[in-house]
C-alpha positions in Angstrom: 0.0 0.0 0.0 1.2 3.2 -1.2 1.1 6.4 1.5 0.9 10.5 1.1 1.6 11.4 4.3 2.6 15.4 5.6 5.1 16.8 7.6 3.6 18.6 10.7 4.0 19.5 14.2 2.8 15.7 15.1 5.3 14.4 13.4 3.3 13.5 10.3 -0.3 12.5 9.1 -1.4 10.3 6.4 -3.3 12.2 4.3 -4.1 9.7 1.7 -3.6 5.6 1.1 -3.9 3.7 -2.1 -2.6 0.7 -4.0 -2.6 0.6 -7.9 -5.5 -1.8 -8.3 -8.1 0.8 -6.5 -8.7 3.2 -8.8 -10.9 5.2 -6.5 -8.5 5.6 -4.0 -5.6 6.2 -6.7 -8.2 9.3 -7.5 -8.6 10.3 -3.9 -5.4 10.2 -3.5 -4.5 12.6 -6.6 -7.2 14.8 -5.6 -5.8 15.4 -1.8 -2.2 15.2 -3.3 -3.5 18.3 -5.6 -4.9 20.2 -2.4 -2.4 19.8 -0.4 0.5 21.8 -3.5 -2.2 24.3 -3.4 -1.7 24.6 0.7 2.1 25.3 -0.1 3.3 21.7 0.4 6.2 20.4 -1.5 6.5 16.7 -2.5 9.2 15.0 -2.6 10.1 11.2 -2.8 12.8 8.8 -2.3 15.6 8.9 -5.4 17.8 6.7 -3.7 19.6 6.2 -0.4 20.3 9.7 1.2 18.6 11.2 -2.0 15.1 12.7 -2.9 13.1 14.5 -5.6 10.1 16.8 -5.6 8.1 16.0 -8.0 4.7 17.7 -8.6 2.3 14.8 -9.7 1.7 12.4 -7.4 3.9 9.1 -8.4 1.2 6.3 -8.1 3.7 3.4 -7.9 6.1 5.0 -5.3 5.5 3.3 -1.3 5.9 6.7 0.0 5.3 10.4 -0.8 5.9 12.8 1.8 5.1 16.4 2.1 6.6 19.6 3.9 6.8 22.8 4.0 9.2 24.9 2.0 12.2 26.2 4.7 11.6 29.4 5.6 14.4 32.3 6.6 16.0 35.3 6.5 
């Protein structure tokens, strides 16, 4: 099972679950993905050990797509 979960001052929340053979939840799933870059989130997921990539469609077949907040400073 695949997971969109968010970076927040829990730790994270699952926002959305899927697998590739549900194509309702693969649609939730895009839908809260979609919300959730309008809120400001970045995505990013794994491109390797000690490596990641945003990307800005959700990537049905990846296990894991997290999403944060850009770092803010001055």
């Amino acid at each position: 099972m695949s997971k969109l979960i968010r970076m927040d001052h829990t730790g994270h929340s699952t926002v959305a679950e899927w697998t590739g053979d549900d194509p309702a939840a693969v649609e939730a799933a895009v839908a809260a993905f979609a919300q959730e870059l309008d809120r400001g989130y970045l995505a990013m997921v794994s491109a390797g050990p000690g490596k990641a990539e945003q990307v800005r469609e959700l990537p049905v077949s990846a296990d894991l797509v997290i999403l944060r907040l850009p770092i803010s400073g001055g």
